[in-house]
N, C-alpha and C positions, 0 to 999 in steps of 0.2 A: 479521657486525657484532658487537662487542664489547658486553659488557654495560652498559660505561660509556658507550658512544656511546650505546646505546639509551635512558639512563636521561637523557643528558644533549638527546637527541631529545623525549624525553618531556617535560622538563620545558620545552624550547621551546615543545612546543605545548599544553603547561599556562598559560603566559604568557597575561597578558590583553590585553598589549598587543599580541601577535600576534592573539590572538581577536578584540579589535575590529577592527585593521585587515583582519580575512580578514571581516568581517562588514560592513567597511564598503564592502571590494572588490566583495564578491559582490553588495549593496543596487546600488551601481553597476553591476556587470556584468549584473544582471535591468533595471536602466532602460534603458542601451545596446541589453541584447537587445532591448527592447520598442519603441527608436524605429528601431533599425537595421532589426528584422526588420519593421516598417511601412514602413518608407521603402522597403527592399528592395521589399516587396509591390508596392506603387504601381511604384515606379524600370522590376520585371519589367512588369507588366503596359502601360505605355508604351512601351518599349521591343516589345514584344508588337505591341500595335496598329500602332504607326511602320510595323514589319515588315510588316503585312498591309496596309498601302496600300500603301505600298512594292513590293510583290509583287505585287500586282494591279498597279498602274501600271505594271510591266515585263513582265507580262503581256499589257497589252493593248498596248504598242507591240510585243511581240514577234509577234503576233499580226496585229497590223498590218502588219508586216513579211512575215510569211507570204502573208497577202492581197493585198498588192501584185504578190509574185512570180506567187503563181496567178493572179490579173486580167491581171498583163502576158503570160504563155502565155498563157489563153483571149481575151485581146484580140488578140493577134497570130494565133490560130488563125482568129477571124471577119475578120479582116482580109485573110488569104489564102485564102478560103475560094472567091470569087469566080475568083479567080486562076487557082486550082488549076482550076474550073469553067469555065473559057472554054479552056482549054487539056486538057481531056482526050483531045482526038489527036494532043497532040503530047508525046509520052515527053521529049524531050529539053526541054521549055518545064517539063513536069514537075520534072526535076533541076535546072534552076535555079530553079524554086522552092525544093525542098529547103535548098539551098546557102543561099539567098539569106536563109530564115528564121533558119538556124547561126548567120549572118554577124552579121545585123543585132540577135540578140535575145541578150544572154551571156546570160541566167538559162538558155536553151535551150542542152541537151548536147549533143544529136542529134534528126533532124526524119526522119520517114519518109511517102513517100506510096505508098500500099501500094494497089493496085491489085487488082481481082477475076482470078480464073485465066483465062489468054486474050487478056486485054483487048488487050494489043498482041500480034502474031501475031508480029511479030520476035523479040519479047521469049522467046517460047514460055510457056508456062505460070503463069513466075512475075513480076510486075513489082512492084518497091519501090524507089522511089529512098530511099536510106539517107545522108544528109547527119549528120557528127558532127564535132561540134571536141576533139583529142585536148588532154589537159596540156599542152602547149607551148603552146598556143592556135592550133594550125594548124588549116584548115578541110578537111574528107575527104568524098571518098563512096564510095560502092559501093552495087553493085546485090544488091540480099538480096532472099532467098529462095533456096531449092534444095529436093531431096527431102530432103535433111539437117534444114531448117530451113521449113516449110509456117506461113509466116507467119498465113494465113487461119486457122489453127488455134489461133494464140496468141491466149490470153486477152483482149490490149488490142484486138485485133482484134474478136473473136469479141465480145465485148460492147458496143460502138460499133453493129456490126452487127446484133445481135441486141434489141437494145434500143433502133433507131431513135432516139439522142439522144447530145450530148457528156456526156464522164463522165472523172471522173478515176479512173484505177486505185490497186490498192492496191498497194503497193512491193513490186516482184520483181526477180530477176535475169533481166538480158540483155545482149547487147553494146556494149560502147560503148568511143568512144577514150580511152584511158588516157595512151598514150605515140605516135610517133612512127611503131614500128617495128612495132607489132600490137594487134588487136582482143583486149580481153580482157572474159571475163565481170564485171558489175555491178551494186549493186542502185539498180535507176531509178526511178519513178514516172510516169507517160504522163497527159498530156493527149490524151482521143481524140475526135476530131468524123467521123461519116460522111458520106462523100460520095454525093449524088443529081442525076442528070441533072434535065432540069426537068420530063419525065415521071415523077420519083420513084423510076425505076430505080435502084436500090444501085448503086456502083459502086467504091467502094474506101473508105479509112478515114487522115483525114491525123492523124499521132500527135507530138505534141512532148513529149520527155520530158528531165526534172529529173535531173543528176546527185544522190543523193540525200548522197552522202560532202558537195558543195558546199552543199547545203541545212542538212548538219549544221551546218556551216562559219558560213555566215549566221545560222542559231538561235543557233547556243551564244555571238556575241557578246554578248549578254545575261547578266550575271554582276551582282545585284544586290551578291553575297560574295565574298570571295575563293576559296569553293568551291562555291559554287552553278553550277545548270549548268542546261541543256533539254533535256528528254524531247519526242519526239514517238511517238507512239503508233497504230498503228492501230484502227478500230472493235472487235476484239477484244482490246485493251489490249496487244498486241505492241510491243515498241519499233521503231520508224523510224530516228529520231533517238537516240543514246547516247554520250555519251563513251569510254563502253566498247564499240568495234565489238564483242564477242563477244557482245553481247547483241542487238545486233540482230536481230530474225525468231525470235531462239532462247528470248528470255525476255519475259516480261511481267510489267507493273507491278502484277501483282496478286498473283507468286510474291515470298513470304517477307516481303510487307509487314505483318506486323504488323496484319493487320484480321481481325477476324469475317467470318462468312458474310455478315452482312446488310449490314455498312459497306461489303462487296465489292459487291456487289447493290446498293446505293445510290451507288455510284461509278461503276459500268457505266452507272446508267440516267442519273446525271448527263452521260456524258460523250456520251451517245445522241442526249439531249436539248438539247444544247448549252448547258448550265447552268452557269457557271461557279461558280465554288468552291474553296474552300480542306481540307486534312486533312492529320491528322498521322499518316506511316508510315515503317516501316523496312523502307527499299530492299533490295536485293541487295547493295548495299557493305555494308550492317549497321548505319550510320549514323541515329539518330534524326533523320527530317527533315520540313519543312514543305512541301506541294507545294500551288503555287496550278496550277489548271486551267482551261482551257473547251475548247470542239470550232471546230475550223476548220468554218466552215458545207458552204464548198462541197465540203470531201473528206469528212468524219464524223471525221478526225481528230483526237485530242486530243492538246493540247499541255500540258506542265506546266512548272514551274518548282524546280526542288526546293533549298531553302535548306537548310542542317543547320543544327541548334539550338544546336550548338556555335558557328557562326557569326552565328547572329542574335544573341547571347546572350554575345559574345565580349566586348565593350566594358562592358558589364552584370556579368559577372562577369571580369573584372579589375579594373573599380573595386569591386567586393563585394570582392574578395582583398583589394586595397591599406584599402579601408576597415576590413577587419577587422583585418590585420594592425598599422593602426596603432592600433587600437584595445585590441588586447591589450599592445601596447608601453604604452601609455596606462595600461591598468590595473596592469600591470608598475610599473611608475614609479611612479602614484599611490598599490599598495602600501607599496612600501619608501619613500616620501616619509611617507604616513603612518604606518606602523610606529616612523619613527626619530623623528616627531612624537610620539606617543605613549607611547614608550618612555622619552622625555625628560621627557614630564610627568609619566609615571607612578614615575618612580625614585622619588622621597619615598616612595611609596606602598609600592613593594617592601621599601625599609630600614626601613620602619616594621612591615612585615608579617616579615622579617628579628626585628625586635627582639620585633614580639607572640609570635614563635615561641619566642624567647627566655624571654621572662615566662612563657610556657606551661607551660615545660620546668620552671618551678620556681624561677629566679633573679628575683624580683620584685623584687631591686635595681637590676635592669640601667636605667643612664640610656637615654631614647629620646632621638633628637633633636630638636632645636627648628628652628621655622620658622618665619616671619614671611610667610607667605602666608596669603591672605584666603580662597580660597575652601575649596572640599570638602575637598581634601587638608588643609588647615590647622587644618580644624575635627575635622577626625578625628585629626588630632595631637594636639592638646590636649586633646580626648573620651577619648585612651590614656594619654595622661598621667593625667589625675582617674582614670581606670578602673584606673591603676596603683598608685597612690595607696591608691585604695577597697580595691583587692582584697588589697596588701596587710595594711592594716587587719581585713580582713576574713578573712583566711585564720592571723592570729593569733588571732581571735577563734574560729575555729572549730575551730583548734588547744587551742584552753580547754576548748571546748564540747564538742570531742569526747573529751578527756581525761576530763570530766565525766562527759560520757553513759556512758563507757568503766565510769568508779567505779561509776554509778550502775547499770550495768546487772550488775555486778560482784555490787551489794549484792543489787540483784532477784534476783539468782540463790541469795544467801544467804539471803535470805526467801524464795525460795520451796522450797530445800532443809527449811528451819527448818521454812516451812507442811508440807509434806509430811510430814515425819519426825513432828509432831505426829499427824501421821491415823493411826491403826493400818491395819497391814499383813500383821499377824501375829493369823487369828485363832482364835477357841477352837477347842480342836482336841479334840471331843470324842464319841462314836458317837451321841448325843440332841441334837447341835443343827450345822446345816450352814449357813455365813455367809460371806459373799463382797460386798467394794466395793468399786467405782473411782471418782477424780475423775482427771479432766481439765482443767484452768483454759485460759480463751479464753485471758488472757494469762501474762504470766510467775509471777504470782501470780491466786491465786481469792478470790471469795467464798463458795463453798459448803463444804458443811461434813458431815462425818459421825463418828459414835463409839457403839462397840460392847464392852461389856464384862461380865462374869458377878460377879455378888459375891451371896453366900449362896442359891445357888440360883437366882438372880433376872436373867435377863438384858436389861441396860437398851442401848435403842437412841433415837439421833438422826438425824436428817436435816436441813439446811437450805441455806437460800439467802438469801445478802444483798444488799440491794438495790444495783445499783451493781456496778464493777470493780474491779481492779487494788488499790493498796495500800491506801484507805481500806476498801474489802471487806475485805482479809485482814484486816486488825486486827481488826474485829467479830468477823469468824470464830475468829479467834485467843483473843479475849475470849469469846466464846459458849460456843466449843467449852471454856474450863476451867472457864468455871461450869458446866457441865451435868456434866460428870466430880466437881467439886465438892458438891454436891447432889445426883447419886446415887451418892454414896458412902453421905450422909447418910442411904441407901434411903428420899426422899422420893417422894412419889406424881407422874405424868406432869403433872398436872394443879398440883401446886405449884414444880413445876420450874418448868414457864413460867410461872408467877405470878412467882417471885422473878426469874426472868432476864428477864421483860416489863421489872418495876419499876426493875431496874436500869440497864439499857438506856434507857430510857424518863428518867430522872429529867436526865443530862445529853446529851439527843444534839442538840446544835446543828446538824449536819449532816441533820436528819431523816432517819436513814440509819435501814432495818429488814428484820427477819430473818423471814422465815417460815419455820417448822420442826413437824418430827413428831418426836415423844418416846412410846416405848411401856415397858414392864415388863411380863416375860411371867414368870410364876413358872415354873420346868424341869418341876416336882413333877405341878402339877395342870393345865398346859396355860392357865392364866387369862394375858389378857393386854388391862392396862390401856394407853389412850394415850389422847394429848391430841392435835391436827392444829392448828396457829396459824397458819391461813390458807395451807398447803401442798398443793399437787396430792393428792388422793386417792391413797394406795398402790392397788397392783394385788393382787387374791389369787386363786390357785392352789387348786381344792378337789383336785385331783389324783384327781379321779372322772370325769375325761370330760365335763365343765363347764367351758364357755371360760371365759377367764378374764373377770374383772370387776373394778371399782372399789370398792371399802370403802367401806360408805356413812358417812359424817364429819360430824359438826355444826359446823356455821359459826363461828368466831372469828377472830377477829382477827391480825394480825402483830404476831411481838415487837416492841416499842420504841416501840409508837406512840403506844398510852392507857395514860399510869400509874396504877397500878388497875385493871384489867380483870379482871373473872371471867372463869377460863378453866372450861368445860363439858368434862368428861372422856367417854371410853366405857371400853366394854370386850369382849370378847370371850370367853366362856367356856372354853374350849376352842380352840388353836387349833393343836395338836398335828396333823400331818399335812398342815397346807396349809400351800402357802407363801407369802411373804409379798414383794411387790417393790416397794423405797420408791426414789424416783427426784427427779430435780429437772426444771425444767423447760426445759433446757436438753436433755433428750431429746424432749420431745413439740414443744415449739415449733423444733429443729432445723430451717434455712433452707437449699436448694441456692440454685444460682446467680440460680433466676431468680423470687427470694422464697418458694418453697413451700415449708410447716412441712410434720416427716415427721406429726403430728396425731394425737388420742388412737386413733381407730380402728387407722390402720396398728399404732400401739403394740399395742395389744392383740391382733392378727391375726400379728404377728411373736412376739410372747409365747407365744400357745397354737397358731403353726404346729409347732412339736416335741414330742415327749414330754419334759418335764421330767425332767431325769437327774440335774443339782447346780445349785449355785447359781453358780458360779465358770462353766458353760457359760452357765446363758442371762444373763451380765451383757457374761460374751464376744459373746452372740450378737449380741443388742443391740447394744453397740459397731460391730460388724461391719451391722450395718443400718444404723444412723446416716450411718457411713464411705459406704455404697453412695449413700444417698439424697444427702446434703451431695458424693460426688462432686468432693471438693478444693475448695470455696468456705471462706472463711474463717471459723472457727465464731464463732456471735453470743453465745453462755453460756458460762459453763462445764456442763460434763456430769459428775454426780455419778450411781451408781446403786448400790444396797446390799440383796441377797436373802439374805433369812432363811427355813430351814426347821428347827425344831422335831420333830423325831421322835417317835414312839409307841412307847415301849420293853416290851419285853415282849409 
């Protein structure tokens, strides 16, 4: 597939109108499934039930069927039974019995009166008058028995006899007319009743026996399906009865059906007990099938009925096929019916999303179209319109603003060059005195403030911070920092400094904007070093004895600019050659990471005297580098000024 086909796939099913209509398919196709697949439900399970009355009602005429033919043998058997019994000396009154029963009974194949050894002396040994009607429907007899053939010894015999009572055997092979021209082997089933003189002497055993091929014949007209069929079964679940002769005697209804032990075990004793019943197995054809059962009372017999579920189920699901089939044509249809609805209504919409893309791209001339439709679509035409309109306007307007901003930020950058280049950078470079500052401003410009410089010996230092940000800060600072250069030029004392620069500040600051600041003078010569603190964070000092460091103890005053007139209280330090001295703002100690925590005077002091003091230029670095750790990339809230001074001890 081509790249453009896929792109142009793609943006098929980017469409909204195919998205609704595949949304409104599918809303439909879950309601369908929901009342189909209920209908189905119920539709199966009637269809279900139908079948099992159905089944049993063919059951019990087939059943009934069965019963009759057994009733009509052993009623013709007690009916001869006399017969046979007034004529036991005479053999030949015997064979037309035989005959007579072939004749008049069809369910009966062949009729035999089987005689004890002896009994007719003519006869020698063996007497059976053997009456059989072949296929053609001719009537035969012969007399059976021989040493070949020791009748009294077959089974139907032997058990009549031995058990004193009529009985029906279980289905074997034996002789019986087939055709015309010869006796062939068959499998029969015998009705046996013994014969007793009227002293109760045994004397022979009269047997009518069932072609069982014709019985099959009889059962199987029963076809509730057009593949259903009748099993007959002996008491060890053997087939009798099978549309398939090879199964007869050879297999039973319990190999390869698809049951547990115990469903086996409960189907035997159902079929013992004469229990009728229904279950679901797969036969020897392979076939999932439904078998209804019960037992022929008077043989032990079971008979079944076996339906396959494909044919219970056939009418059931073909109308499930056709209902579904039209059902999907349905939604078929009712897609592209509403897709091409859809798609119709939605065009304004695309041409308009067409033209927003257009205005997006940057041409906010482009005309959009007009419509005179009332509803959503109409109203969001005209909402792009005003929007077109506005944004225009509005994207001139920030074409100014950001030209503006552009100047403006232009200039910040010149001011804050200009702030900068004011602060020295460059300093005394001299073997008795080692000095080192940095500022930082939060923004483009600061308010803090520092200035360092040496004139007759005497080197004069500041610190401050202004209250407040960005440009009105620097100007004070701007302003601050040249009176204090100013004034100690005039080598005025720390303490007049900030008198003059309080009162000046102070006289017009409508802004109530004010500076706190530290101002010292330390003569080089004798180590004395004067300063004033106006309301500034205590410096830090350095004995550089193995004494952590600490805070300069400072008398409390005020901030420049606030009282005009204020006595400012000076100190001094007699000596302060050899220690050093760390003036900072507070934009190092109240330093904020992300989640508000100041780095706080402790930490300050614990980072300060965690190394041996080596210069000043390392621990301002260091510092820095602490700050950077704790703030962790948060946006800084001061600016950060810091300025160390060490003093030397020469000589």
């Amino acid at each position: 597939m081509t790249s453009s086909r896929k792109k142009s796939l793609s943006i098929y099913w980017r469409s909204l109108s195919v998205r609704i209509g595949l949304w409104v398919v599918l809303g439909a196709a879950l309601l369908f499934n929901a009342a189909l697949g209920y209908m189905f439900y119920n539709s199966r399970r009637a269809v279900w039930r139908e079948a099992t009355v159905s089944g049993e009602k063919d059951l019990r005429l087939t059943e009934y069927a069965i019963n009759e033919i057994l009733e009509h043998v052993e009623l013709c058997a007690d009916n001869m039974e006399w017969v046979i019994l007034e004529n036991l000396d005479d053999p030949d009154a015997l064979i037309g019995c035989s005959l007579e029963i072939v004749k008049n009974n069809p369910s009966v194949s062949s009729c035999s009166i089987s005689m004890e050894p002896y009994t007719f002396r003519e006869y020698g040994k063996y007497f059976s008058s053997f009456a059989y009607r072949t296929q053609s429907g001719r009537i035969g007899w012969e007399q059976e028995g021989d040493d070949g053939y020791r009748y009294f010894e077959m089974p139907w015999y032997a058990l009549a006899r031995d058990e004193g009572r009529s009985l029906w055997t279980d289905p074997y092979y034996d002789k019986s007319g087939i055709d015309d021209e010869e006796m062939l082997t068959e499998r029969l089933v015998s009705y046996c009743r013994p014969l007793y003189k009227a002293d109760s002497t045994f004397v022979g055993v009269l047997s009518l026996d069932i072609y069982l091929p014709w019985l099959s014949e009889t059962v199987s007209q029963t076809k509730p399906y057009p593949n259903s069929y009748c099993v007959l079964v002996s008491a060890d679940g053997s087939y009798l009865v099978h549309p398939n002769p090879s199964f007869i005697f050879y297999h039973s209804i319990y190999d390869d059906a698809g049951l547990t032990e115990g469903e086996k075990a409960e189907l035997a004793e159902a079929l013992r007990e004469g229990k009728p019943g229904m279950t679901r197995m797969v036969l020897d054809d392979g076939v999932k099938s439904c078998v209804f059962f019960c037992t022929i009372e008077s043989t032990g017999w079971g008979l079944g009925i076996v339906c396959p579920e494909k044919d219970i189920f056939l009418g059931f699901n073909t109308l499930r096929n056709v209902v579904v089939a039209i059902v999907l044509l349905g939604l078929i249809i009712i897609s592209g019916v509403f897709m091409w609805i859809i798609n119709n209504q939605l065009e304004p919409l695309r041409i308009l999303a067409h033209q927003a893309g257009t205005i997006a791209s940057g041409k906010f001339d482009e005309p959009l179209p007009t419509t005179n439709r009332k509803d959503e679509i109409g109203v969001l035409n005209r909402s792009f319109r005003i929007m077109q309109s506005s944004l225009a306007r509005y994207i001139t307007r920030l074409t100014e603003e950001t030209a503006t901003r552009e100047r403006m930020a232009k200039e910040l950058q010149i001011a804050r060059n200009i702030q900068m280049g004011m602060l020295p950078h460059d300093f005394p470079s001299r073997p008795d005195v080692d000095i080192y500052a940095s500022m930082t401003p939060a923004k483009a410009v600061g308010g803090d403030l520092y200035d360092c410089f040496i004139q007759n010996e005497k080197l004069y230092i500041c610190i401050g911070d202004v209250s407040g940000k960005g440009i009105p800060a620097s100007l004070i600072m701007a302003v601050t920092r040249g009176m204090f250069r100013i004034l100690a030029r005039q080598e005025l004392s720390p303490v007049e400094i900030a008198g003059q620069i309080n009162d000046t500040l102070a006289e017009e600051n409508e802004e109530l904007l004010f500076v706190t600041m530290f101002f010292s003078c330390t003569d080089l010569r004798t180590g004395r070093c004067e300063f004033c603190n106006c309301g500034h964070n205590a410096p830090v000092l350095l004995l550089g004895d193995g004494t952590p460091p600490f805070f300069l103890n400072c008398k409390s005053n005020t901030a420049i600019g606030v009282i005009p007139g204020f006595k400012f209280e000076g100190q001094e330090v007699p000596d302060v050659r050899g220690r050093v001295l760390f003036l900072y703002t507070d934009g190092l100690n109240e330093a904020e990471n992300a989640d508000y925590e100041q780095f706080g005077n402790e930490a300050m002091l614990a980072e300060i005297g965690r190394k041996p003091f080596t210069d000043c230029r390392s621990l301002v670095e260091q510092m820095n580098d602490a700050v950077a750790r704790h703030v962790d990339g948060a946006e800084p809230s001061d600016d950060l000024t810091m300025l160390c001074v060490n003093v030397k001890r020469q000589g």
